[in-house]
C-alpha positions in Angstrom: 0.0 0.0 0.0 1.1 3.4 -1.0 2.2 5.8 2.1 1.6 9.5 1.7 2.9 12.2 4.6 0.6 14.4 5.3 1.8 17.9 7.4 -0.9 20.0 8.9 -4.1 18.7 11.1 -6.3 22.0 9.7 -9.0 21.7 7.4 -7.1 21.1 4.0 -4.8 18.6 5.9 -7.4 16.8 7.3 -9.7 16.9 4.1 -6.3 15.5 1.9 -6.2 13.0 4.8 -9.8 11.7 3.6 -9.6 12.5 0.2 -6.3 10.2 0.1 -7.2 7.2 2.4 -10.8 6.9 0.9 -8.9 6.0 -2.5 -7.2 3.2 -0.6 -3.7 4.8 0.7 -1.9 4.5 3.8 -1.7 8.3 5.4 0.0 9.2 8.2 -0.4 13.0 9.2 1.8 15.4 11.5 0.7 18.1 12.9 2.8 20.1 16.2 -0.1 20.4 18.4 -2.1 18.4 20.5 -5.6 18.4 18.4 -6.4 19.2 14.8 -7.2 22.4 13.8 -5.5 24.6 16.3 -4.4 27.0 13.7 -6.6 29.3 11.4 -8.9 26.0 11.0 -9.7 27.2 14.5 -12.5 30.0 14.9 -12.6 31.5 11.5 -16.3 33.3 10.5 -17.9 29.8 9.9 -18.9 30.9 6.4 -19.1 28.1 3.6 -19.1 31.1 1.2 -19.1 31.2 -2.4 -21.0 34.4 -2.7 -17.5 35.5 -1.0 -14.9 34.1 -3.8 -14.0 37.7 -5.3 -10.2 38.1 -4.8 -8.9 41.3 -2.7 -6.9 42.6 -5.9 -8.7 45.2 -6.5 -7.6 49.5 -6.4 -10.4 49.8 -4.1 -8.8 47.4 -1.2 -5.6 49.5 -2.3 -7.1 53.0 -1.5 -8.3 52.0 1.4 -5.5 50.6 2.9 -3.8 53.5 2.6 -6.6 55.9 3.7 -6.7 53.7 7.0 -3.0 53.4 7.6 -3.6 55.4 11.2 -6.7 54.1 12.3 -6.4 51.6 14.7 -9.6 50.3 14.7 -9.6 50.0 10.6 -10.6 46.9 8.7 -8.1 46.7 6.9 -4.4 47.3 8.7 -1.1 47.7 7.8 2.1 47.8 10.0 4.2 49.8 8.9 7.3 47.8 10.5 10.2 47.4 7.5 9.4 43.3 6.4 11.1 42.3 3.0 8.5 39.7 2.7 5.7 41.9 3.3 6.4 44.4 0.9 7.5 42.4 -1.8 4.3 40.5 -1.4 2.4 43.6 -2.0 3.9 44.3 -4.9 3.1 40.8 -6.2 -0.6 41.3 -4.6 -0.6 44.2 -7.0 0.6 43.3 -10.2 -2.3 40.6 -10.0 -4.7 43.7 -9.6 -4.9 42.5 -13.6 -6.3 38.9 -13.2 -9.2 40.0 -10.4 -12.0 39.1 -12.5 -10.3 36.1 -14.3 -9.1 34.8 -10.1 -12.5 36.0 -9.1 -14.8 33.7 -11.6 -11.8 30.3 -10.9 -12.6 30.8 -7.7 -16.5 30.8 -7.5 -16.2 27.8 -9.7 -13.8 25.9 -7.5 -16.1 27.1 -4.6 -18.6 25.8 -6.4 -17.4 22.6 -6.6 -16.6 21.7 -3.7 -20.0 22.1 -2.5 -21.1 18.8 -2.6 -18.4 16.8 -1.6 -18.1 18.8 1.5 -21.6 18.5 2.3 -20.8 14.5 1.2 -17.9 13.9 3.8 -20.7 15.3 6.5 -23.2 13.0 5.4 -21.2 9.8 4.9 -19.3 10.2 8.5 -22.4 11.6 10.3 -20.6 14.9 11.4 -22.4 17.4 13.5 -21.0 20.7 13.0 -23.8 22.6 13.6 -24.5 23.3 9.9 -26.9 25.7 8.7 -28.4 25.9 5.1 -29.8 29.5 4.9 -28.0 31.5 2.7 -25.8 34.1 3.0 -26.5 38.0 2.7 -24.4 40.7 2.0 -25.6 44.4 3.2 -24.4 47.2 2.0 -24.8 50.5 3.1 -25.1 53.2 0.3 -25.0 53.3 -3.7 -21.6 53.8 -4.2 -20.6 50.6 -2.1 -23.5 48.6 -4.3 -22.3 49.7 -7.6 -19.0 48.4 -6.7 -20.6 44.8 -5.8 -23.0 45.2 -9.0 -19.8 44.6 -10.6 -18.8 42.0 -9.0 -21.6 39.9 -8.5 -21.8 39.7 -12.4 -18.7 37.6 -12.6 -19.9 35.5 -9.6 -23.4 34.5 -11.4 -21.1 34.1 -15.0 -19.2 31.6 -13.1 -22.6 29.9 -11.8 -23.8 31.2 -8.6 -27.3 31.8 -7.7 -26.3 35.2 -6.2 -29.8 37.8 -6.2 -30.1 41.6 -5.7 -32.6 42.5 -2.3 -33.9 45.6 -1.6 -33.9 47.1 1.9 -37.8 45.3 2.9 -35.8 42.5 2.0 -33.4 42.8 4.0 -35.3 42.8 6.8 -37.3 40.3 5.6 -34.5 37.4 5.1 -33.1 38.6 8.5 -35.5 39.8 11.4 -33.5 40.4 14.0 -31.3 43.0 11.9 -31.4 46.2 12.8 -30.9 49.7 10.7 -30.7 50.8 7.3 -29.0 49.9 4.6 -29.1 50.8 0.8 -29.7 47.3 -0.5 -28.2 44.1 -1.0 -27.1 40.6 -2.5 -28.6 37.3 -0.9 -27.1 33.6 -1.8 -29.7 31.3 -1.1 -27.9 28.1 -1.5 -24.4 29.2 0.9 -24.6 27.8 4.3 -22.3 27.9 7.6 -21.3 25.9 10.4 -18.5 24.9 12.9 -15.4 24.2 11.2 -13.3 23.1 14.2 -16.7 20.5 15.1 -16.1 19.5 11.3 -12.2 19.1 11.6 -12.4 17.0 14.5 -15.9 15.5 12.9 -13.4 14.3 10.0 -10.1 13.3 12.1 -12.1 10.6 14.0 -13.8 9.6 10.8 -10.0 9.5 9.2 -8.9 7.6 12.3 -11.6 5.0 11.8 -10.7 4.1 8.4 -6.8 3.7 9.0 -5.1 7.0 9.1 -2.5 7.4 11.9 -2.2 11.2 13.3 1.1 12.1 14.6 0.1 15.4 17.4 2.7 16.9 19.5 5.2 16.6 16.5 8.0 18.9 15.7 9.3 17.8 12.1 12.8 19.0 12.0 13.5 17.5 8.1 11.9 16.4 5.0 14.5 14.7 2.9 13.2 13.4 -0.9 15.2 10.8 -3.1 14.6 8.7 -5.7 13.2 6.0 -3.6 10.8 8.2 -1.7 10.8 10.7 1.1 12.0 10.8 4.8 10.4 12.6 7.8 12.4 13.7 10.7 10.3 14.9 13.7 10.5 15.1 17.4 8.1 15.3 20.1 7.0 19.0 21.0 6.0 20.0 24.6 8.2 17.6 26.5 8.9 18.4 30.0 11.6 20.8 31.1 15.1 19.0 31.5 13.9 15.9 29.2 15.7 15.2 25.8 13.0 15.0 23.3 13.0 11.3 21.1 13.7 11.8 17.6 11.8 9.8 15.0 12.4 9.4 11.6 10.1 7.1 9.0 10.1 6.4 5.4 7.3 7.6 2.9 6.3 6.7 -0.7 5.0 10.7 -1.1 4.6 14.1 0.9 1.7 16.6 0.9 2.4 20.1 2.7 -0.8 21.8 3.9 0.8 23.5 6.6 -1.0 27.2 6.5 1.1 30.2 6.9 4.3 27.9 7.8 4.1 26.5 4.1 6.7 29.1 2.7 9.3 27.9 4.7 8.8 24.2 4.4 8.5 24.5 0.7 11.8 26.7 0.3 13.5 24.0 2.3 12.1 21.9 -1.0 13.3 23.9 -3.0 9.8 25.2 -4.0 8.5 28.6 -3.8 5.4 29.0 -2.5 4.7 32.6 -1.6 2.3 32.6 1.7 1.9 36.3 3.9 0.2 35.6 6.9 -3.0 37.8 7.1 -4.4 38.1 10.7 -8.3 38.2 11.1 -9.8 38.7 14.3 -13.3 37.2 15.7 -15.2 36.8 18.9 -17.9 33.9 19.8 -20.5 35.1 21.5 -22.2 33.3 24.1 -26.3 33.6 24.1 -27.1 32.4 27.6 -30.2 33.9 27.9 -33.8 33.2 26.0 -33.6 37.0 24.6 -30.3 36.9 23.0 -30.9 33.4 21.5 -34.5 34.7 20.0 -32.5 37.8 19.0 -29.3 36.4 17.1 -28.9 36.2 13.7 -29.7 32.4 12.0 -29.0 33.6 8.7 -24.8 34.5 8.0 -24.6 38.3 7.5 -21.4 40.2 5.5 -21.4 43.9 6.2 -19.4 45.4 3.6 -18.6 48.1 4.9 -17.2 46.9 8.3 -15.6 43.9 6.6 -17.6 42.1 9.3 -19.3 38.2 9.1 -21.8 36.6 10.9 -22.5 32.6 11.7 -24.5 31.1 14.2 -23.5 28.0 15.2 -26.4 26.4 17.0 -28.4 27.6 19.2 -26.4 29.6 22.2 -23.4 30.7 19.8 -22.7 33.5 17.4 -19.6 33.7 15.6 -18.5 37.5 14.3 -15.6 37.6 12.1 -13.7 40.2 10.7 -10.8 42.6 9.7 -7.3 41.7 8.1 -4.1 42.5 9.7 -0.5 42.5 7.4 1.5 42.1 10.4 3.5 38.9 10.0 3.4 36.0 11.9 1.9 37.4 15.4 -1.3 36.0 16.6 -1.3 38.4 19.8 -5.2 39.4 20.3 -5.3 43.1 20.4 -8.2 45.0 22.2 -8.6 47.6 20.0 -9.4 45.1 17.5 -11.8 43.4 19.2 -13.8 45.9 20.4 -15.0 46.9 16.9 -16.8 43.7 16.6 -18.3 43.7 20.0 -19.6 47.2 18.7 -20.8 46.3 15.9 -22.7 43.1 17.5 -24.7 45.7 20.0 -25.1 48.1 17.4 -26.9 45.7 14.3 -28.5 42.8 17.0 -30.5 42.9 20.8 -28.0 40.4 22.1 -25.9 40.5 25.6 -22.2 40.2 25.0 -21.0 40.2 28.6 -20.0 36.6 27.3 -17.2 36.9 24.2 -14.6 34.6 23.5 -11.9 36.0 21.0 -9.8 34.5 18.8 -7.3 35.8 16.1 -5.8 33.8 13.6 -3.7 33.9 10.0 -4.9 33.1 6.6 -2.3 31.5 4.5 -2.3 34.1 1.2 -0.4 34.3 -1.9 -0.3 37.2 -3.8 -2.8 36.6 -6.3 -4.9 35.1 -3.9 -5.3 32.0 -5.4 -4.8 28.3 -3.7 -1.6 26.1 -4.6 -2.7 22.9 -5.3 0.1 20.5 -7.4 3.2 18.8 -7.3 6.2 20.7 -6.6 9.7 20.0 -7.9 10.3 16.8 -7.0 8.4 14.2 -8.0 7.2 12.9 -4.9 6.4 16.3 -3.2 2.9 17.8 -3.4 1.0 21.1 -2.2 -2.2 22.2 -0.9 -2.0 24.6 0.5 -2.4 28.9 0.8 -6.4 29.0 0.3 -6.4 32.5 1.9 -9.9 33.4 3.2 -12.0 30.7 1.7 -10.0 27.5 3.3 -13.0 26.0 4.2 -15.3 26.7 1.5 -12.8 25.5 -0.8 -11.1 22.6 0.9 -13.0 19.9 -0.3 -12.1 20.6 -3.8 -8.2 21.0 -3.4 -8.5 17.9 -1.7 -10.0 15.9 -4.4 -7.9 17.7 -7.2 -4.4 16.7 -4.9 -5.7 13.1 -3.7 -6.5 12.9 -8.2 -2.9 14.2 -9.1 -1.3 11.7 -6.5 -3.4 9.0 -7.9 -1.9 9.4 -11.1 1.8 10.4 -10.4 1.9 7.7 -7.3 -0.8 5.0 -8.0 -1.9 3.1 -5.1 0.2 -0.7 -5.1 
């Protein structure tokens, strides 16, 4: 049987993981802490969103970047802190301003595709993640930020998507429990949300059952490729103060990398560039312990354009609010000032008590033209999924397929 390495225990680890075994190969996946998806795959904004596949390359995102450059609590941030990576990133990011509606339309339609296998793996492995099929709606808040989407929204139905127009009564009609204005909007019947750490760990035990061996708590200190196949080095992380950690070392047939924001590194190391900037986004979960802020919580998943800002509710005394991106390399420190613009926007657009918020930040793994790498890399026996950016989830079961497909064929199953 054919052994494939697998680093990274988030969502397009664990989704390669199933994608792989289910076509009969032995996987084995690492992953340096104690649980899958402890990483980005963690407590994004819940969304499974196609209605959300345009890319960021756009002069808009540009202008507004730099118009918010002092405001702390802006959507979109920059440090300013000199970072050779960051800035040369940029200046990919905008050279790619050229391919946003080409990117824009690949990605709806990969979206799109990996709609039903997603929902498939749920189904077939009986995972409770707290899914919810109603739609998704975008609000916007005056003409000039609908034109923009108008735009927009044209390549997303060319590429397939049911996306349609509201008008503020609708609005309110789709969501109740909204509150204010707003100039009009787009609604996406057929997008959904849920719990995508529940569906992770849903998906690891499912993996488990049908043969694939996790490795948690590992450190992997070398990948080494030859002719004859490829060697992981790793040692066990977390071992108590004093203690010599045990190295390990085991023999693969082939190696997937879906290792997030880390991916650059590994794959330069492989003499493959893959060109990952961490992204920060922020959100909060917001507990709804009482009867009133349970009747008064969003059901359907919001996107305020404006704020940048996402909604999910995941079951019935949980709201998830998402938001904001952060270029400020690879720090994951939770900032106040950065929270506190969701917890105001939650109290200002919904009747619901937050003296219970947990917050989270995380980094989304993007390349410059914010498009996923999903292939084989320089040597033969090497293979990436990884850098999904924003849309990890929503497009994970896809990349998964399209990898576990290219491996079938460049390493068939003995």
């Amino acid at each position: 049987m054919t052994h494939i390495a697998v680093l990274g225990a988030g969502i397009t680890g664990v989704t390669t993981a199933y994608a792989l075994v289910t076509r009969g190969y032995d996987v084995t996946v690492f992953d340096r802490h104690p649980h899958t998806a402890m990483e980005t795959s963690y407590a994004n904004g819940g969304q499974l969103s196609v209605c959300n596949a345009e890319v960021w390359n756009n002069t808009g995102n540009i202008i507004n970047g730099l118009k918010w450059l002092f405001r702390k609590d802006a959507p979109l941030k920059l440090n300013l802190k000199p970072s050779c990576h960051k800035y040369t990133w940029l200046a990919e990011f905008i050279r790619h301003i050229r391919q946003h509606k080409s990117n824009t339309m690949e990605t709806a339609r990969l979206a799109l595709a990996a709609r039903e296998p997603m929902y498939r793996m749920a189904e077939d492995e009986n995972i409770d993640f707290d899914l919810e099929k109603r739609g998704i709606l975008h609000v916007y808040h005056n003409a000039q930020e609908y034109e923009v989407a108008r735009k927009a929204n044209t390549w997303l139905t060319e590429a397939g998507l049911e996306r349609n127009p509201v008008t503020p009564e609708e609005i309110k009609s789709i969501e109740p429990t909204l509150k204010g204005e707003y100039y009009a909007g787009f609604f996406t019947p057929s997008d959904a949300t849920g719990d995508i750490f529940k569906f992770c760990t849903g998906l690891t035990q499912a993996c488990k059952k049908r043969g694939v061996s996790f490795e948690f708590d590992a450190e992997v200190s070398a990948i080494t490729p030859s002719e004859q196949g490829i060697r992981v080095d790793w040692h066990q992380a977390n071992t108590p103060a004093g203690i010599p950690p045990e190295g390990h070392s085991q023999e693969f047939d082939g190696f997937v990398l879906c290792a997030g924001v880390d991916s650059r590194k590994i794959a330069k190391s492989l003499g493959d560039r893959i060109n990952i900037y961490p992204v920060k986004g922020y959100s909060i979960t917001v507990r709804l312990s009482d009867e009133a802020s349970q009747s008064n919580a969003p059901y359907v998943s919001l996107l305020d354009e404006d704020a940048k800002i996402v909604t999910s509710r995941l079951g019935v005394d949980r709201l998830r609010v998402a938001g904001t991106a952060e270029f400020n390399g690879y720090n994951t420190d939770i900032r106040t000032d950065r929270i506190r613009p969701l917890i105001e926007w939650t109290r200002t657009h919904f009747d619901v008590s937050v003296a219970e918020v947990i917050p989270w930040a995380g980094l989304r793994p993007m390349t410059p033209d914010m498009m996923p790498r999903v292939g084989k890399g320089k040597h033969d026996r090497v293979f990436y999924n990884t850098g999904h950016g924003h849309l990890g989830w929503t497009l994970s079961a896809a990349t998964a397929e399209m990898i576990a497909s290219e491996i079938e064929q460049a390493l068939p199953n003995a």
